[in-house]
C-alpha positions as CSV (number, residue, x, y, z in Angstrom):
1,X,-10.0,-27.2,-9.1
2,X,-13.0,-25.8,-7.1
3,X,-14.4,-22.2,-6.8
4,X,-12.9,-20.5,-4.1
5,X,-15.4,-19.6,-1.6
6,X,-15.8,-16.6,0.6
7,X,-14.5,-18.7,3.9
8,X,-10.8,-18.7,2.2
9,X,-11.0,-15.0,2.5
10,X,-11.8,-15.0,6.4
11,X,-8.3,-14.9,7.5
12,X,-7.6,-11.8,5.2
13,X,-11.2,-9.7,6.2
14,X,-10.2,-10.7,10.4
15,X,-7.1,-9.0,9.4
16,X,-8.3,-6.4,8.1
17,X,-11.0,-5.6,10.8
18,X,-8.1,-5.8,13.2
19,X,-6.1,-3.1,11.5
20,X,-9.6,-0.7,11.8
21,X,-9.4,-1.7,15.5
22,X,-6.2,-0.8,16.3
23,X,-5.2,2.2,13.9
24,X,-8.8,3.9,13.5
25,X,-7.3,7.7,12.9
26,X,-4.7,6.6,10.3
27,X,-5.9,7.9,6.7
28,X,-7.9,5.9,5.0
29,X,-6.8,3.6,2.1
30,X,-8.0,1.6,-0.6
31,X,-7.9,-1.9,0.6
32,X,-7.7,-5.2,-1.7
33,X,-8.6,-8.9,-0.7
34,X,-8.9,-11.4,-3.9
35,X,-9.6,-14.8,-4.1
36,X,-6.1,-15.1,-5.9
37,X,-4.1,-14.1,-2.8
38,X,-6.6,-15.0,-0.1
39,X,-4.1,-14.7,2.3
40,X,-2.9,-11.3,1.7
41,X,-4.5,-7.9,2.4
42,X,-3.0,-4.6,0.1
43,X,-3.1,-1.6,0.8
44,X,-2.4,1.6,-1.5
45,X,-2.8,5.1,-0.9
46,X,-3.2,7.2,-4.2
47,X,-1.5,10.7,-4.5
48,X,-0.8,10.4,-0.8
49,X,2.5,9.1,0.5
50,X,2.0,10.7,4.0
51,X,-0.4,8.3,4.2
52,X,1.7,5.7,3.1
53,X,4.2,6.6,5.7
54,X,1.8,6.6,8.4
55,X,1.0,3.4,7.7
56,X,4.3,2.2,7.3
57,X,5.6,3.8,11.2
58,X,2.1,2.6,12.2
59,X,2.7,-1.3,11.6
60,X,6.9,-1.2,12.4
61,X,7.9,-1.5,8.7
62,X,11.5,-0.5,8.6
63,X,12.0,2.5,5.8
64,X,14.7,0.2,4.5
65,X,12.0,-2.2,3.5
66,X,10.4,-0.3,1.2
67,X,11.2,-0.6,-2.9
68,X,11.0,2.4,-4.7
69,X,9.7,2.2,-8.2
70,X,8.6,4.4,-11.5
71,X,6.0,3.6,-13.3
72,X,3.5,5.4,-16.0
73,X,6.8,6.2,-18.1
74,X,8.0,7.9,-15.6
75,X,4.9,9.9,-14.5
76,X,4.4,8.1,-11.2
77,X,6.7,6.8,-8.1
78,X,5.6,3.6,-6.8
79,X,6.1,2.8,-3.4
80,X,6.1,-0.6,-2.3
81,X,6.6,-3.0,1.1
82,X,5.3,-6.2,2.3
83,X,5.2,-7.5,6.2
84,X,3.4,-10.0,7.7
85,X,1.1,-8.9,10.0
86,X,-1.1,-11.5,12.4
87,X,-0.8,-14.4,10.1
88,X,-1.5,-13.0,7.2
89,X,0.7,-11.3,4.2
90,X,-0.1,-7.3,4.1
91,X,1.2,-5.6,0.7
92,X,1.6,-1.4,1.4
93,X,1.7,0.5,-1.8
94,X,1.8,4.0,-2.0
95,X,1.9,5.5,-5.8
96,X,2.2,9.7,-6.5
97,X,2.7,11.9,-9.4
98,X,5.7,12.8,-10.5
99,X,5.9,16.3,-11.3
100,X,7.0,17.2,-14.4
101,X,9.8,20.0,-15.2
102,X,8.7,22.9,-17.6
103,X,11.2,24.1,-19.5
104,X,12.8,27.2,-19.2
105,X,11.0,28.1,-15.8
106,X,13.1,27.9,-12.4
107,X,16.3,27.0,-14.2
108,X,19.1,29.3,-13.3
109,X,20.8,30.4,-15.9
């Protein structure tokens, strides 16, 4: 098996310049191309799922899509969705803190 070379990523970066082009005010997010999945673009928004969902109305993504998960033993909600957009696979992930209940404060009693 040969190295992968940066050309296998071209489809992935053409993407990505497309999504600058058309959606320039949405926030910005941390964006992932690997040799692994050259044919996928992720995208994840930290501590920020009105980002996230900005993204998600921005490229069509139905909210029904999107899998919710908990991860960090509970500490922090995943969100997670996957579209194809021009061609190429595009991965959304949005992840938050959870935040944690004290005890004994804001409980009725």
């Amino acid at each position: 098996m040969s190295a992968p070379k940066m050309s296998g990523l071209s489809a992935a970066v053409t993407v990505l310049a497309s999504l600058m082009a058309r959606f320039p005010e949405l926030p910005a997010v941390d964006v992932h191309v690997s040799t692994i999945f050259p044919d996928q673009v992720e995208l994840s928004a930290h501590n920020d799922l009105a980002a996230f969902e900005a993204w998600r109305e921005a490229l069509g993504i139905d909210s029904w899509a999107v899998v919710h998960k908990v991860q960090s033993r509970g500490t922090t909600r995943v969100l997670d969705v996957q579209t194809v957009f021009t061609g190429v696979r595009l991965r959304l992930v949005g992840y938050a803190e959870i935040p944690t209940l004290v005890a004994g404060v804001g409980v009725a009693s």
